[in-house]
N, C-alpha and C positions, 0 to 999 in steps of 0.2 A: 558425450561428445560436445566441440564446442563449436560446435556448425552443425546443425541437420540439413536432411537432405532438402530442399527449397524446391517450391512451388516448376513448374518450368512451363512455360507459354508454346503454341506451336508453331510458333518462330524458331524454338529452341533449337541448335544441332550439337549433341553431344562428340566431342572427339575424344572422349577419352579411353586411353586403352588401358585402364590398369584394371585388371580381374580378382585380385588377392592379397589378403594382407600379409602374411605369416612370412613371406620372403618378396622380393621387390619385385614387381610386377609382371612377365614371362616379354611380355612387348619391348621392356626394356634393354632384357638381355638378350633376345632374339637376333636382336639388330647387330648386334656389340660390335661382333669382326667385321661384318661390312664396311659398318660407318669406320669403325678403327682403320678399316687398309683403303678407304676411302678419306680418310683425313691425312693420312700421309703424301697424299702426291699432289701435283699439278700445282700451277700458281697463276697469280693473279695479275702479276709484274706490280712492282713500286713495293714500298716499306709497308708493312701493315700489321694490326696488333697482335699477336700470339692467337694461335692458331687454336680451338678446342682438342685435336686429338693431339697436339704437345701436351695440355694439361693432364690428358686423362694420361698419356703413356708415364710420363712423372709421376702421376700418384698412384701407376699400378705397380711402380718401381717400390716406391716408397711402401705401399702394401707388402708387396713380397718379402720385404725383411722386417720381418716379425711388429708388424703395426699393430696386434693385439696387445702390446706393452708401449706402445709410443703415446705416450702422455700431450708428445709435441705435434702431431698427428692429427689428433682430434680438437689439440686448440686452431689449428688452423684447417678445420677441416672447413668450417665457413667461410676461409679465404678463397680457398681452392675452389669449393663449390660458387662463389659469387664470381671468380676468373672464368670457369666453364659457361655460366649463366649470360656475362657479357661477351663472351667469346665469338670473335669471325670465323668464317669456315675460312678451312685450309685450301680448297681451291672455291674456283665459281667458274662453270661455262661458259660466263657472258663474258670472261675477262679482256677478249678481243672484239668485243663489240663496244663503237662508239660511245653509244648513249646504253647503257645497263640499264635503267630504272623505265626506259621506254621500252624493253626488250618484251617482245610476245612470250617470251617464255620463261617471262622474271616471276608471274606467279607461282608458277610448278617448282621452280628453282628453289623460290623463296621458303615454299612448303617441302621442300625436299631437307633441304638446310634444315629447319627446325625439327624435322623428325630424328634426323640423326643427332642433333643434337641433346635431344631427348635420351636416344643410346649413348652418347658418350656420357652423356651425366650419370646413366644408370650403371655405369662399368665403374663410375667414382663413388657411387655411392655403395653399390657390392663388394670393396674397396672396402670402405672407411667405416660405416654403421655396422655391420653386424662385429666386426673386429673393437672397434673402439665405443661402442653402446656403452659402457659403465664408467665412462669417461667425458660421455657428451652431457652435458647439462640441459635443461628444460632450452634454455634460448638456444641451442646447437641442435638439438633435433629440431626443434619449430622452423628454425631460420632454412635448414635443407629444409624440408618440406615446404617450406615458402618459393623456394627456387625450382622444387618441381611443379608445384603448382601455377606458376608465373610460365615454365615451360607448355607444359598443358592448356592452359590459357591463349598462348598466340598461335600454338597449331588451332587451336579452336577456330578465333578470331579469323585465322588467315584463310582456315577452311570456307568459314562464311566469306568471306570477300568473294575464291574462289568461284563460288557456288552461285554465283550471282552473274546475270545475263541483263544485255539488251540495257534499258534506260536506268533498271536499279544496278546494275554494275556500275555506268558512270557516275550514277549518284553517290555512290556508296566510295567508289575511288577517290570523287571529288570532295566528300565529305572528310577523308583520311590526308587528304593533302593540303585540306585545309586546317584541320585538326592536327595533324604531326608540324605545321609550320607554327601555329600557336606553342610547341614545345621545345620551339628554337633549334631545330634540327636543320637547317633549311642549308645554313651556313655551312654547318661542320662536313654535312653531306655531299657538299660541292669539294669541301677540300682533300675529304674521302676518294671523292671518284665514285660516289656512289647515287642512288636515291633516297629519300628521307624514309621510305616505305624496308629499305635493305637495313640503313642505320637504326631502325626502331624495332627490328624483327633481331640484328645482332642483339642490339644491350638490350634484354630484357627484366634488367632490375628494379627499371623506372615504368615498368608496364602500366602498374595502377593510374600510373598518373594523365592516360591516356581519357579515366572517367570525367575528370572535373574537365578535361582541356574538349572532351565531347560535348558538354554540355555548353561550354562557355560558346560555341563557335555556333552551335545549334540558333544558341539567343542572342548571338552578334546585329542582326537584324531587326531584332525588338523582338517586342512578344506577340504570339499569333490572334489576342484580341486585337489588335492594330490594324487586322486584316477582317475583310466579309467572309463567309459562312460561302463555302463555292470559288473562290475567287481563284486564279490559277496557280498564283503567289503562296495563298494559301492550302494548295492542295501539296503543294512542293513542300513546301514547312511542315507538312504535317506527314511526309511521308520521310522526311528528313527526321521527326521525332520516332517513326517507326523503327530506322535504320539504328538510333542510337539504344533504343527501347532495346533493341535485336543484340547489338555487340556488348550492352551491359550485360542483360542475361548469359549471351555465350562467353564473356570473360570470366565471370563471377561463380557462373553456376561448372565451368570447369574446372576452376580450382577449387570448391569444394568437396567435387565428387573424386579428385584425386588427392585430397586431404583424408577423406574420406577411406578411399583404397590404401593408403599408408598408412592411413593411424596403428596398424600393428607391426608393419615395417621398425617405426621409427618410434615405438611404444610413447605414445604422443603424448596420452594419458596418465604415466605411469612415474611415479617416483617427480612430480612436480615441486620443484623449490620456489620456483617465481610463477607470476601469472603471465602465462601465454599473450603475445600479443600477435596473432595471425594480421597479415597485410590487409583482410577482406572486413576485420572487424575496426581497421584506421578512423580518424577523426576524418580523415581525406576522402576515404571511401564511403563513409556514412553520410557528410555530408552532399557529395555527389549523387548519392541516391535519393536524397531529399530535395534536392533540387531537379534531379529527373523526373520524381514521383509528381511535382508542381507543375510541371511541362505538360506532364502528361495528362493530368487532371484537366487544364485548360484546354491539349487538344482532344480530350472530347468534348467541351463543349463548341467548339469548333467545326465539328465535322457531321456533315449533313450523310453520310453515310452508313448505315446502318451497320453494315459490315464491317468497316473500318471502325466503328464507336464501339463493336463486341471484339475488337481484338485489342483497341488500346486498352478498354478495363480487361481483359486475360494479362496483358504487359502491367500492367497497373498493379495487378497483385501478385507479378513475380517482381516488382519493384520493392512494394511491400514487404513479400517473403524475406530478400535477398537484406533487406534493412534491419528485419524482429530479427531472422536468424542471427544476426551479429550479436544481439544485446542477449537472446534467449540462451546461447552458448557460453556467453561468456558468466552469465547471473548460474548456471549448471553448475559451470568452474568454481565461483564463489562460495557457492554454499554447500559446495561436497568437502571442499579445503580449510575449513574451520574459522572463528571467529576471530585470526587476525588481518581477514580483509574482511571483516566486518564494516568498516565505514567508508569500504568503496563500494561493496555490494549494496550497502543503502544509493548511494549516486548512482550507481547503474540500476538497480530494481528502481528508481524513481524517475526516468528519466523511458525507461521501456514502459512504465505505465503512463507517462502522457505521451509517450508514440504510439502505443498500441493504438487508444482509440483515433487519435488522430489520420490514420493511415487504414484503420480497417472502416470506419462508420460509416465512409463516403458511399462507400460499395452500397449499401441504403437506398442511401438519396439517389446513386445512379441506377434504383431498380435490380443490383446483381446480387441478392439475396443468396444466392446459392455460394457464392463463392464470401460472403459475406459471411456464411455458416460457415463457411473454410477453414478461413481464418482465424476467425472466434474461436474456433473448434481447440487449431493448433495452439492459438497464443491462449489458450484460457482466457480472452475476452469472455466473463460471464455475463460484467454488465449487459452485454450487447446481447448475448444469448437469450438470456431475460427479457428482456425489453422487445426481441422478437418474436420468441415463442408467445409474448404476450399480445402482441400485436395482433397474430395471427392464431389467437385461441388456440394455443396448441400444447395442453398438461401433457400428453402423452410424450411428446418431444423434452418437456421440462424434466421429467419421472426420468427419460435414458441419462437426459445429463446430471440428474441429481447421484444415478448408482454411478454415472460411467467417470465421471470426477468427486466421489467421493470424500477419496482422502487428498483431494486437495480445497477441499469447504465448499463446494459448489452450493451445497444445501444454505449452509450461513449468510453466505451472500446471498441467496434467492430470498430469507425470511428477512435480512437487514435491507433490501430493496422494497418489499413489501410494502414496509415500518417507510422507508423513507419519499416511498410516491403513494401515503396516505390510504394504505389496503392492508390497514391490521386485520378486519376480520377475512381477507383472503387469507390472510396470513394463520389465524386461528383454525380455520377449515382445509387448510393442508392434510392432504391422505393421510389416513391412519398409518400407511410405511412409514413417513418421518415424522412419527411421534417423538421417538428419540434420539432425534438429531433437535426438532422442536423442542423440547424441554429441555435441553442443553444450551439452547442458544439464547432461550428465556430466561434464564438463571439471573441475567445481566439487565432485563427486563417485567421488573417484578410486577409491574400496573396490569403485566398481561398476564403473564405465567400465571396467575392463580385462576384462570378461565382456562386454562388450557389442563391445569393440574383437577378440574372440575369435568371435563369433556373425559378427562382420562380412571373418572372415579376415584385420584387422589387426594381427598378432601383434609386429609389430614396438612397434606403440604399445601395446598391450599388454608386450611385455616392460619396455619404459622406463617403464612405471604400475608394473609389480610392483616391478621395482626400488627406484625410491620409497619405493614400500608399506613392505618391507621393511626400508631405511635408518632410514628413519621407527619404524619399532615399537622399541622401546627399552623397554619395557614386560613383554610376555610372551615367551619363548622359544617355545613351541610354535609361536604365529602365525607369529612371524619367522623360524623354520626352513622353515615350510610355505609363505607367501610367498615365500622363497627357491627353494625347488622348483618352484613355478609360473613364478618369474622362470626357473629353469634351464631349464625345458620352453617357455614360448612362446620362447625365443630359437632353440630348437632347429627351430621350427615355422615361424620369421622364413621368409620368404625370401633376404632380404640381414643379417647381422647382423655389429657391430663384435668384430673377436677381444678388442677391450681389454672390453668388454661382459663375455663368456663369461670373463674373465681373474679383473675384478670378482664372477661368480658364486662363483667358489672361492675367492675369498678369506676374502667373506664367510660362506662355511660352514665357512671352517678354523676361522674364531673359534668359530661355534656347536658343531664337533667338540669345540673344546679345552674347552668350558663342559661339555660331555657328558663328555670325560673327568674333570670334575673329580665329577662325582656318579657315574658307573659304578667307581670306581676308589677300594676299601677304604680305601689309605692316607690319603686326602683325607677320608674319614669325620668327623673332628675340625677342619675346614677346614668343611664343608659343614653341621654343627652349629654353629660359630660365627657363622655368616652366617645361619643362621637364628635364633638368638636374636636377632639383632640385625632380625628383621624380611623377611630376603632370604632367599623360597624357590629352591633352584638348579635344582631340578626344574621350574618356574613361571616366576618372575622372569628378564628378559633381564641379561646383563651383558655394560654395554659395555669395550673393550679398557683403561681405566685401571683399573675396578674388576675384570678378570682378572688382569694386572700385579698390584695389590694380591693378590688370591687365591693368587698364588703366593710374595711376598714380602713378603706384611703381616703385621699380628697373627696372624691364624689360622694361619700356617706357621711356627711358630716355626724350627725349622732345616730349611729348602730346600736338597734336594739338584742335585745334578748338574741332573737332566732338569728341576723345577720354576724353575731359572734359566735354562736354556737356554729354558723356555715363555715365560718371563716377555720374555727379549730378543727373540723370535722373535713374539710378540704387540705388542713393542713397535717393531718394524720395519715389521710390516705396515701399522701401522695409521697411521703416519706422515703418509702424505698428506692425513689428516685434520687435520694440526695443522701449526700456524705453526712455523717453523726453531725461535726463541725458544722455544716450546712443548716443542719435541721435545728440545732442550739440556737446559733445564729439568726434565725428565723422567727424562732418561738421567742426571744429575748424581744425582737423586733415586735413583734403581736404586741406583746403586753405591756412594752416602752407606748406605742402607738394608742394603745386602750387606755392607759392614763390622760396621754395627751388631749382626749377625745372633752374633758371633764375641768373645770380651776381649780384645781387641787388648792390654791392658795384660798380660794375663799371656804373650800373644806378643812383645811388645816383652820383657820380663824373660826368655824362657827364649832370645830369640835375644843378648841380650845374658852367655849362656854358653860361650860360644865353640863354637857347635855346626859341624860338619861342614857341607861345601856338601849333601850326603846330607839331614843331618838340617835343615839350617834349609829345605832343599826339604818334604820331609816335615811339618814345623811349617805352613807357609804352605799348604801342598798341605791341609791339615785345615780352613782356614777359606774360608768364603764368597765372600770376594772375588777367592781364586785361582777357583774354579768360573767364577765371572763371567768374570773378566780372561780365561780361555782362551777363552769362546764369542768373544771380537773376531778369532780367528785361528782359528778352527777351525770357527766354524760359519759354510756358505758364503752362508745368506744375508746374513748382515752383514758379510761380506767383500766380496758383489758390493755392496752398496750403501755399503761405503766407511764403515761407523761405525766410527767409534774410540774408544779410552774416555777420559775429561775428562782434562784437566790434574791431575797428581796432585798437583801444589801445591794448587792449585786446591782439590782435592778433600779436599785432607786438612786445610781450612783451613771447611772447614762448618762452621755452631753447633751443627749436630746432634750433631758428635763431643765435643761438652762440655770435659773436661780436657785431653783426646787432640788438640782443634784443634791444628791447628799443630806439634804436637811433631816434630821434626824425625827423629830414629828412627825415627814411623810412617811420616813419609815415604819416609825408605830404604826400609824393608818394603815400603810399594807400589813404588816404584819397580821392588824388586829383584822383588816377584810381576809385575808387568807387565812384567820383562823375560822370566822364567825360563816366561812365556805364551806369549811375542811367535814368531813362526814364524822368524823370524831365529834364536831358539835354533834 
């Protein structure tokens, strides 16, 4: 549907008489011959517009010769129904009396007229809709159904006038006479011969327009802060807001409920090419309710009467209703009809989520909690739901709303509100019933899920979260050691766990040992001062395995011994599987370009070019960096079982980095002969 049935206040007076869908209403046809041999007779004297029972007797004419094939029919079936809708009655009793509009018996009259017009409309549309139904388009049944509903509407309307005695009668007259002259009526009705209340109750196409012109007249006098609390001004203004409170609900909540009763009449639903646009869901009507809803807001705080303060909020939230139901019907429409109004459905679903709270949350603040759950209830406000249940310690209320909106996420928003007003461990301690609704929502939240995959005994998906965790933090050392520990512990707790898993645990804390040795260990003092100037705390900061490498044979180390290049290749073996072949070449080129640089090759090229002893030019080579290096490829066994070797020493000794020394053919020998006098074959 694209209207549900709306709140209704006990202001309310329903007039509507329609009982059933499947055929048009029994009220409608009941009437028919009446009003029909009652539209025929009597007059008015003077010219006057076309009569309703002329129109219906034309299109029962038209009917009878075969209007289940009249194509031409059904396109003007909305003419005919909008001529019936603004239509004059065919006579009027008052027609010999002076003054009509002063007449004692112009209410009854008034309401007599609209009823039967009601039956003649029903005999055009028993006529025209079941006959021409595969003919009428979406905008042809809407727009009838718009025209009964606007009927419905001012018997409503005229009922309440009616119904009204003693001092709210005149108010309520006076309020319509001041309201229909704002709609320019004032004129046309003099040149009628009629009253404005006769010429607004004929044409009822402009009905609606009777909301904004109530509201504008309402606040013609300013606003009722302007006034004291008591004051008699004030109590008038404020019963002047109830009167209008009263004829929104009975216009509005009448043509719903007779939208409502036709929806199977006029298959309202059914075989949809365009989007509905009903009169009650208008840019004109929605605003008018928004501006009623502000009225009213203010006069309760206005009004020192307890009784009058618990009836304008009951009005208050059939304002509300009458406003979400527009958006709530039409967003139904949207997304049962597929994703080519997909980017009006987002306008409209954006646009009902900052009304909703703005129009339900008040009820809070004014204490009317019960009707605050109302609302919440109907609009799927959860935030508010949440926010009260919590308010009011109340899981047992959360638990109904968690089964009874299920499959609309009630549950995801409850644990994504948790998370965002700082109650992750409420969140974590959620009843074991929404475990798994809980692990699904954590999926997307991994810092948590591995606590909650731990509460649940699932420590193996827990271990694979830590892991992650871990990989992932690149940032601070402490976390990513203590992540590591919990990844080492739930594997241990797995039931089934992979040994490449527990393989991967130590890996990654040899790195974090080797960062720990770099700050527990004096001689690095002047290494771990350089990395702090430059911004990197080593006690704090993570480092990952190319800025270790660096640590050990970058700027801050100016001569690396023995053990700081064996850390250096032994961190660069590990971490290997991290990086592309391409990468790892690239890298290891870099090492050992870097471990030359470390040494003056030029003054080793000059003293081996003394004819020194195989002894001593061992000894010369044995003093610089790149022997240290060259020996870990044969002696230390993790680079042995994995088969690293050291570059091409052409290759190598042909870098830009070595400057003058590129190329020189002498270095080369010297590498050559250090990486023989390394090689385990010595």
């Amino acid at each position: 549907m694209l209207a549900a049935t709306p709140l209704r206040s006990s202001s309310s007076s329903s007039s509507s008489s329609l009982h059933h869908r499947s055929t048009l209403p029994s009220s409608l046809s009941s009437s028919s011959s009446a009003a029909l041999a009652r539209s025929g007779g009597g007059g008015g004297g003077g010219r006057r517009p076309a009569s309703a029972g002329q129109h219906v007797l034309l299109t029962r004419d038209v009917a009878n010769a075969a209007i289940a094939q009249s194509l031409a029919v059904a396109a003007s079936a909305g003419i005919q129904s909008l001529a019936l809708l603004n239509a004059f009655p065919a006579d009027d009793p008052r027609w010999a009396e002076e003054n009509r509009a002063e007449s004692a018996s112009a209410p009854a009259i008034i309401l007599q007229q609209l009823v039967e017009k009601r039956a003649l409309h029903g005999v055009f549309l028993e006529a025209v809709v079941p006959a021409c139904q595969a003919s009428l388009n979406t905008a042809d049944r809407w727009t009838l159904c718009g025209h009964s509903e606007k009927i419905e509407a001012a018997i409503a309307l005229r009922e309440y006038q009616n119904a009204q005695t003693g001092a709210t009668s005149e108010a309520v007259t006076a309020l319509m006479q001041q309201t229909l002259a704002r709609l320019n009526l004032q004129e046309r009705s003099q040149v009628l011969g009629m009253g404005m209340q006769d010429l607004f109750y004929y044409e009822l196409d402009h009905l609606d327009d009777i909301l904004a012109a109530l509201v504008e007249q309402e606040q013609a006098d300013g606003f009722l802060s302007h006034l004291a609390v008591g004051q008699s001004e004030a109590r008038q203004r404020l019963e002047t807001v109830n009167i209008v409170n009263s004829m929104f609900e009975i216009i509005l909540t009448s043509a719903l409920k007779c939208r409502e009763d036709l929806d199977e009449f006029f298959h309202l639903h059914e075989h949809l090419t365009t989007i509905p646009d009903p009169w009650t869901s208008s840019t004109k009507v929605r605003n008018a309710l928004v501006r009623q809803y502000e009225v009213t807001t203010e006069a309760i705080g206005r009004t020192a009467s307890v009784e009058q303060r618990a009836l304008f909020l009951q009005q208050l939230a059939v304002l509300t209703d009458l406003l979400l139901t527009s958006y709530w019907g039409e967003l139904e429409f949207l997304e049962f009809h597929g994703p080519e109004y997909e980017e009006r459905h987002v306008a409209v679903f954006n646009t009902f989520v900052e009304c909703r709270p703005r129009f339900i949350d008040p009820f809070v603040k004014h204490n009317d909690t019960a009707m605050a759950f109302a609302l919440a209830e109907k609009y799927k406000h959860f935030q508010l739901l949440i926010q009260m249940c919590e308010d009011m310690d109340a899981p047992a209320q959360l638990d109904t709303y968690v089964r009874q909106f299920e499959p609309d996420g009630f549950a995801q928003e409850l644990f994504q509100w948790y998370l965002d007003h700082g109650k992750a461990a409420k969140l974590l301690k959620s009843p074991r019933s929404r475990d798994a609704a809980l692990g699904e929502f954590l999926k997307t939240h991994p810092e948590l899920s591995w606590l909650h995959d731990i509460r649940t005994d699932n420590y193996a998906q827990a271990a694979m979260t830590l892991r992650d965790l871990a990989k992932n933090e690149t940032a601070l050392f402490q976390k990513r050691k203590t992540l590591l520990s919990l990844w080492k512990m739930a594997l241990a707790c797995a039931d089934e766990s992979n040994p490449e898993d527990s393989e991967d645990v130590w890996q990654f804390m040899w790195f974090m040992q080797v960062q720990e040795l770099l700050v527990s260990d004096a001689k690095y003092a002047p290494l771990v001062a350089g990395f702090g100037n430059n911004g990197v705390n080593l006690e704090t900061d993570y480092l990952e395995p190319l800025r270790l490498i660096d640590a050990f044979i970058g700027q801050y180390n100016p001569i690396p011994d023995a053990i700081d290049l064996a850390l250096a290749m032994e961190t660069y073996a590990r971490s290997m599987p991290s990086r592309s072949d391409e990468e790892n070449t690239s890298l290891l080129l870099d090492i050992c370009v870097r471990s030359i640089l470390k040494n003056d090759w030029s003054a080793v090229i000059n003293a081996s070019k003394q004819s020194p002893t195989d002894a001593e030019l061992l000894q010369i080579l044995n003093a610089t960096a790149f022997f240290s290096l060259a020996s870990l490829f044969d002696s230390q066994e993790l680079l042995y079982s994995m088969n690293i070797t050291l570059p091409d020493i052409v290759l190598l000794a042909n870098d830009s980095r070595l400057g003058i020394l590129r190329g020189n053919t002498e270095l080369i020998r010297l590498l050559q002969t250090t990486a023989g006098m390394t090689s385990r074959s010595m």
